[in-house]
C-alpha positions in Angstrom: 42.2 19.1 21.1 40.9 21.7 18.8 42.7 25.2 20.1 42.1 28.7 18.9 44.4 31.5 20.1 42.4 35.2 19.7 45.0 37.7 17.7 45.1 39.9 21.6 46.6 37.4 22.9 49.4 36.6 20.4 49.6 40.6 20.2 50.2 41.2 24.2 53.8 39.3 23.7 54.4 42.5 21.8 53.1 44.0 24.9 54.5 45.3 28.2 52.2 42.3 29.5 52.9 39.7 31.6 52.8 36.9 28.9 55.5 34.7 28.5 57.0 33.8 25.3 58.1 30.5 26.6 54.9 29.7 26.8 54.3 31.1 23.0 56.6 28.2 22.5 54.8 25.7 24.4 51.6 26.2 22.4 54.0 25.7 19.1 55.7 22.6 20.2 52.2 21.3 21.5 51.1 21.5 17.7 53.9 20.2 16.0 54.1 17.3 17.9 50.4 16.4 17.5 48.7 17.2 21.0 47.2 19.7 20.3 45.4 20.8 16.8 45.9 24.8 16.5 43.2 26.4 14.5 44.7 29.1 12.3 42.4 31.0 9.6 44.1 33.9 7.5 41.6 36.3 8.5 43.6 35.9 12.7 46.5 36.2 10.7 46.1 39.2 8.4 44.4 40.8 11.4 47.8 39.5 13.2 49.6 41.3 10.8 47.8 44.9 11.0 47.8 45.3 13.7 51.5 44.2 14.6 53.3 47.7 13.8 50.6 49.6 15.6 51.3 47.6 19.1 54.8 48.0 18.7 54.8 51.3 18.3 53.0 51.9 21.3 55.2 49.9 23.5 58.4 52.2 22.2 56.2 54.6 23.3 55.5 53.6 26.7 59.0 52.4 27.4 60.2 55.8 26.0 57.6 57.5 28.8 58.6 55.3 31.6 62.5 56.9 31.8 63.8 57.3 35.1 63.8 61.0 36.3 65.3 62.6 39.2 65.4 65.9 40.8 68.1 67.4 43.0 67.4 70.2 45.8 70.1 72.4 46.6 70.7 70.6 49.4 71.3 67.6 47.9 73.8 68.5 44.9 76.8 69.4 47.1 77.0 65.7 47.9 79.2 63.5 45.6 76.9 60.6 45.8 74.0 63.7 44.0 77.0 63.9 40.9 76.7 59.8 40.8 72.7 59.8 40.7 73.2 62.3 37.7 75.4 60.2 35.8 73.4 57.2 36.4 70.2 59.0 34.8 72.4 60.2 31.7 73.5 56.8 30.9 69.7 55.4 31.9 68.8 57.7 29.4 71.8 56.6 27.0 70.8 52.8 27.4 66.8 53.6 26.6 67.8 55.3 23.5 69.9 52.8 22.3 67.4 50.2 23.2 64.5 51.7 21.6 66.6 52.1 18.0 68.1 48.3 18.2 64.2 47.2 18.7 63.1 49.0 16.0 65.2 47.5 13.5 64.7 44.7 15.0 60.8 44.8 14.6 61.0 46.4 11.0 63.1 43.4 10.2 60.5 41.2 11.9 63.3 39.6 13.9 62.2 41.0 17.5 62.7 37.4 19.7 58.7 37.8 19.8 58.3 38.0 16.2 60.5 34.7 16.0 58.4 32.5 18.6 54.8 34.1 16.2 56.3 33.0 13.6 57.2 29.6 14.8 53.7 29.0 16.0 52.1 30.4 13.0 54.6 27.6 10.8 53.4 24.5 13.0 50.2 25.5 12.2 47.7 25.4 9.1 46.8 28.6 8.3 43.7 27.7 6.7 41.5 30.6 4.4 37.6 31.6 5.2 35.5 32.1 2.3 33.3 35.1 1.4 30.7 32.9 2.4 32.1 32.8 6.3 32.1 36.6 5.9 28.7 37.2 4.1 27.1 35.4 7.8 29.5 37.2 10.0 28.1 40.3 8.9 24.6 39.3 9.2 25.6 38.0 12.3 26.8 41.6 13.7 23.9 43.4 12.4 21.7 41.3 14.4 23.9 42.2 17.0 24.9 38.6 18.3 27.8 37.9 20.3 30.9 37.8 20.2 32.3 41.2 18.8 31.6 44.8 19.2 29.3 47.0 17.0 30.4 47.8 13.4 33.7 45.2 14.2 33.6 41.9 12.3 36.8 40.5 13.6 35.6 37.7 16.4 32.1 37.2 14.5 34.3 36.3 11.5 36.4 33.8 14.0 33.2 32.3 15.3 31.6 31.6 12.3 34.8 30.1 10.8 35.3 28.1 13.8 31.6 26.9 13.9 32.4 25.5 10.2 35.4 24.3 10.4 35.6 22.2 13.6 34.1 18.7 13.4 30.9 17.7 15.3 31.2 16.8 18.3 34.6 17.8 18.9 35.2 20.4 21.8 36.9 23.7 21.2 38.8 25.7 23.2 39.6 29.2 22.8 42.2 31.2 24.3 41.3 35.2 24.6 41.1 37.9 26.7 39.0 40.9 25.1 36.0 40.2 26.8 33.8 39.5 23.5 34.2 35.6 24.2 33.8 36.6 27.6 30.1 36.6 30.0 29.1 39.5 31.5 28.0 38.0 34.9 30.5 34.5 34.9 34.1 36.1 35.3 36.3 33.5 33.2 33.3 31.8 31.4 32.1 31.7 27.9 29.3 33.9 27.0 26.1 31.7 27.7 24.8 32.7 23.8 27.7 31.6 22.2 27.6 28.0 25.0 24.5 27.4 24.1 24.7 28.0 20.0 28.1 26.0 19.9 26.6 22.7 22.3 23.1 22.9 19.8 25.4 23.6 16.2 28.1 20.7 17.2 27.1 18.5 20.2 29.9 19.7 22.3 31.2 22.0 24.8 33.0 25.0 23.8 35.9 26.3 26.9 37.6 29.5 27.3 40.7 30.7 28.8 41.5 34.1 29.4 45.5 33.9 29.2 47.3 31.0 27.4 48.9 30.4 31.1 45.5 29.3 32.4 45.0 26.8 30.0 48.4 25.5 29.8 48.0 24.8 33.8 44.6 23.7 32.9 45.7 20.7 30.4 49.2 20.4 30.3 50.4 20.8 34.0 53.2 18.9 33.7 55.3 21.0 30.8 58.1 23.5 32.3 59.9 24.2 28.8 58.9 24.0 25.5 61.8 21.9 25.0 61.1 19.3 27.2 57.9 18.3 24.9 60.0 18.4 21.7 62.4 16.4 23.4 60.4 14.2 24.7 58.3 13.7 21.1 61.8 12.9 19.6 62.5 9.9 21.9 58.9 8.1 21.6 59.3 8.8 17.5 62.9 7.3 17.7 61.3 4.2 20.2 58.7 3.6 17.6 60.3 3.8 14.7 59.3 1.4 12.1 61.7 2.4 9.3 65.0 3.7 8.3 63.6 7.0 7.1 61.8 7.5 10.6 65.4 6.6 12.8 67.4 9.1 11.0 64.3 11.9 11.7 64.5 11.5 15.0 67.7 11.1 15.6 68.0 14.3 13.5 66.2 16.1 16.1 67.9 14.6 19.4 71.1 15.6 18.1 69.8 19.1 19.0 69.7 18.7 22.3 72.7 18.5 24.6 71.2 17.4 28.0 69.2 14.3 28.8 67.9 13.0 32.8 68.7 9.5 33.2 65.1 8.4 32.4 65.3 9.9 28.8 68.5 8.4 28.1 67.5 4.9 29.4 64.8 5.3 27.1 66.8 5.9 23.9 69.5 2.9 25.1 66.6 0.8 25.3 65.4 1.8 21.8 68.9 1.5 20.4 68.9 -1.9 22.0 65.3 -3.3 21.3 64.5 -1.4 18.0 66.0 -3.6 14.8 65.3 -0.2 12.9 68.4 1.5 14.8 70.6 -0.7 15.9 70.5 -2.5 11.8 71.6 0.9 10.9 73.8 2.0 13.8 76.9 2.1 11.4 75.3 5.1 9.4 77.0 8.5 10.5 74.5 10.1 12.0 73.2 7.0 13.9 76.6 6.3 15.1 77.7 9.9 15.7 74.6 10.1 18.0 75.3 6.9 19.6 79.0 8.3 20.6 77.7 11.4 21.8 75.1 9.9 24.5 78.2 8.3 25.4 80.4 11.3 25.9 77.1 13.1 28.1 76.5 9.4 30.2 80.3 10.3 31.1 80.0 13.6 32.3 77.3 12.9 34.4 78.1 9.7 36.0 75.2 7.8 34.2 78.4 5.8 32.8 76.4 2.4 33.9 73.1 2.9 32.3 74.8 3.4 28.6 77.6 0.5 28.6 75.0 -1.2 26.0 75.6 1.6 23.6 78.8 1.4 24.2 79.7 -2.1 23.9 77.5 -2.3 20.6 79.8 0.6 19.0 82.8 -0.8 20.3 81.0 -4.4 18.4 80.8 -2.0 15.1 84.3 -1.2 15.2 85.9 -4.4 14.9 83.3 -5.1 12.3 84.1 -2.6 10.4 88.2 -3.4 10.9 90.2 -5.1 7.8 
């Protein structure tokens, strides 16, 4: 599934918006484990980047504006509950100032929690560069006034064109964006008919659009309530597959982050451990072993004790192995 993410929406997490960055991290996860392919050029990116500071900057701003103000009448300020109010808006206004300066070294440090889940998207994907040659028809393109973009504005024309070259035939595209240039003018939520009809006659498919990444999460992956649960889940059908040594110890690598599994996942990795010769041939190896002992330990505190006597008795087997 080919998916390109317009730079407004990945810059409204900066936002006082109503995105949510867990589902920033959806998207990533999505990508890295091969559901979905995120199309990335470095002309999203740099225009990422310049426009990053600017957004920020403007939130401050609007937090800084949004400070809670009160006023007192005469009658009011004999009242001890008034004096209260009035050290409740001095600290208010304590706790914004604060707030503001940590964010702002956060954000010239790029470590603002929203910088971290961009930056983890942007690394799961391949940011891949357009040519002059993309850029020389996305010109043309704007003089003539096609869609999508604004007069004198190259950005999404530059996007298009890109896209147009760089997805396969017949493959469908989706694009996730909400600045309206994508957008129709009559069909609230629906491409604009120019650019439908240019992408179905260019590459025999359909082109969708989404106007918040929420819509099109809902729309394909329904089923996904944290980002974690998708890695998670990619970690156990890599470690039931595996078909050599190298592959085990990557996947168990990555299920050692976690330190919660329902019964179902955890029936799935016994049965792995049991069924796979690639695991259980190299259970002895510390970090096989040491992940072995600690679904153990979690089957224990959770009364799952049942489903994961296999692993158990196999470890308990390896001891007395491994016994002089």
């Amino acid at each position: 599934m080919n998916v390109f993410i317009d730079t407004n929406v990945l810059l409204d997490f900066f936002r006082m918006s109503s995105g949510d960055l867990e589902e920033l991290r959806k998207l990533a996860r999505l990508e890295s484990t091969g559901s979905i392919k995120l199309l990335v050029s470095d002309a999203a990116f740099d225009e990422f980047s310049r426009n990053r500071e600017r957004v920020i900057a403007e939130s401050l701003s609007q937090f800084m504006k949004s400070k809670f103000e009160l006023h007192r009448p005469n009658i009011i300020r004999p009242h001890a509950e008034s004096v209260e109010l009035e050290h409740m808006q001095s600290r208010i206004r304590e706790l914004t100032k604060t707030i503001v300066e940590r964010v702002t070294a956060e954000a010239v440090a790029g470590e603002t929690t929203a910088d971290k889940v961009v930056n983890e998207l942007f690394a799961a994907a391949k940011i891949h560069t357009v040519d002059s040659k993309i850029v020389d028809t996305a010109i043309h393109r704007t003089t003539l006034r096609k869609p999508p973009g604004k007069k004198d504005s190259f950005g999404d024309a530059i996007h298009w064109e890109w896209l147009l070259a760089h997805v396969p035939k017949s493959e469908d595209l989706h694009i996730i964006s909400r600045d309206g240039d994508f957008e129709s003018q009559l069909s609230v939520g629906s491409l604009e008919p120019y650019l439908a009809f240019e992408w179905a006659n260019r590459k025999s498919s359909t082109c969708h659009l989404y106007l918040s990444l929420s819509s099109f999460l809902k729309r394909h992956f329904p089923n996904i309530q944290l980002a974690d649960q998708l890695a998670k889940g990619a970690a156990i059908e890599k470690l039931e597959k595996s078909s050599n040594f190298a592959t085990t110890h990557n996947a168990v690598a990555r299920l050692t982050q976690f330190d919660d599994f329902t019964a179902a996942e955890l029936q799935r990795i016994i049965n792995a451990y049991q069924s796979n010769n690639q695991i259980n041939w190299i259970l002895g190896d510390d970090d096989v072993k040491e992940f072995a002992h600690k679904l153990v330990t979690i089957a224990y505190s959770s009364d799952l004790v049942d489903a994961v006597f296999p692993i158990e008795e196999m470890l308990n087997e390896l001891e007395m192995q491994e016994m002089p």
